[in-house]
N, C-alpha and C positions, 0 to 999 in steps of 0.2 A: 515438466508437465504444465500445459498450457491449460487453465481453466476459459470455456466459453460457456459465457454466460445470453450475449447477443445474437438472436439470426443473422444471418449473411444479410439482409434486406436490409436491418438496421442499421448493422455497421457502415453497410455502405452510403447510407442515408446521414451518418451522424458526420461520418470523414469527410461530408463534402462542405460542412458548416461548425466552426470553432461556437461560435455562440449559440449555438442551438443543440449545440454538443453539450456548452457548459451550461445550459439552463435543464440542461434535461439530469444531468449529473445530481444538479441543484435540488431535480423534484424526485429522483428518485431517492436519493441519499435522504432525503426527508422522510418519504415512504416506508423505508426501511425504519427510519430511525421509530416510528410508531409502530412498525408490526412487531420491531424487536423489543419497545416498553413493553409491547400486551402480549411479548414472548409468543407471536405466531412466526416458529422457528424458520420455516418454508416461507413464508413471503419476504419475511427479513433475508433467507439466503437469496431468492430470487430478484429483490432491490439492491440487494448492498454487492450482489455478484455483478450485476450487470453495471452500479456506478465505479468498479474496482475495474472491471473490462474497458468502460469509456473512462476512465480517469488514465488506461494502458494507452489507449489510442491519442490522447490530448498531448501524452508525451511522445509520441514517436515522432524521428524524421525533425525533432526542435534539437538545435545543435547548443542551445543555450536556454531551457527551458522554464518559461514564467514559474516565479516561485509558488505561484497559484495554484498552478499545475501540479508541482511536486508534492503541495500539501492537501490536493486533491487526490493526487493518490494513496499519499501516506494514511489517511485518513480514512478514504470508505478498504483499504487494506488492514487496514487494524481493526474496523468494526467486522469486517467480515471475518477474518479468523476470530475474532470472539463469537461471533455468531457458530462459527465451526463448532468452537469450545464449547458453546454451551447444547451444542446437538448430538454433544461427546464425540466427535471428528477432530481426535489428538493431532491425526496425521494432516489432513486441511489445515486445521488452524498451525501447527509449525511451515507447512507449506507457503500460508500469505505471510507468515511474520517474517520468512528469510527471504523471501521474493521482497519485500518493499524492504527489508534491508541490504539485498544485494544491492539493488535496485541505487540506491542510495548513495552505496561507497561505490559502485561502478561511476556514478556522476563524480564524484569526488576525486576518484581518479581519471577524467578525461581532460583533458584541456581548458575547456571548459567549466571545468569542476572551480578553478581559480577564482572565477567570477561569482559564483554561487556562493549565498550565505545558508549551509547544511546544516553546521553544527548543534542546533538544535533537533531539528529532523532526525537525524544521527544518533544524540541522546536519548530521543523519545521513545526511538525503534530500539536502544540497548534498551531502556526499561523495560518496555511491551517482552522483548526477548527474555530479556533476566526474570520476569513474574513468568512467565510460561517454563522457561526450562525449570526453575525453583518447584512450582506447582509439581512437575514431573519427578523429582529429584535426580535431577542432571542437570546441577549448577555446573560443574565440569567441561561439560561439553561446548559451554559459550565459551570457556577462556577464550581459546584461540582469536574467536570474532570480536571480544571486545577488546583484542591484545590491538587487533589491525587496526579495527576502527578508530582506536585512539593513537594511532602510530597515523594513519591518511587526515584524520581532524588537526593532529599536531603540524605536518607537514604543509596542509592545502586549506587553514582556516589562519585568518587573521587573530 
């Protein structure tokens, strides 16, 4: 399930400029980050949705992507599933926490992945994962993914 957060207009307008891409990422992510202090749950979805959408787009079609990027999306991904969280959308917020952790170890496994310094990224997204499945009580259900994750960090990280 593909969240769209951007009209078709914007998107088309953001893909044709990396820098006006990331400056807008820059003010929205800010945006967000005030509506979600003053807990105005709707504007915060509607800022941190849309810098999690262009933080998708910064990465597509880069065969080796600026670690910029990658922690541009880890980042407005992680606030937005807390934003989920706290609008009590269980099922959203595990939705972005596995999406920016697929997200991750699929870098990690591509050729690519060799060149990339993840392993932090990697860990941060087990945290973010292991305080939500905990919360849940289904510490269980992560084994598996932090069996992998730490089998691809071991294998593709110096």
């Amino acid at each position: 399930m593909a969240m769209q957060f951007l009209c078709s207009t914007h998107r088309r307008q953001l893909k044709r400029c990396t820098l006006v891409a990331e400056n807008r990422w820059d003010e929205w992510m800010e945006a967000g980050r005030q509506a979600f202090a003053q807990r105005d749950w709707q504007a915060a979805l509607k800022y941190l949705g849309c810098s999690f959408e262009l933080s998708e787009m910064l990465l597509e079609g880069d065969d080796l992507p600026a670690l910029s990027n990658i922690d541009r999306y880890m980042v407005s991904g992680h606030f937005l599933a807390e934003c989920f969280g706290r609008c009590q959308d269980r099922c959203l917020q595990r939705h972005c926490l596995l999406a920016v952790h697929r997200h991750l170890l699929n870098m990690l496994r591509s050729p690519q992945g060799r060149g990339l310094s993840l392993k932090r990224n990697v860990e941060i997204s087990l945290q973010m994962l292991s305080r939500h499945y905990q919360s849940a009580g289904e510490e269980a259900m992560l084994q598996d993914c932090y069996e992998e994750s730490m089998r691809l960090l071991k294998h593709r990280c110096h």
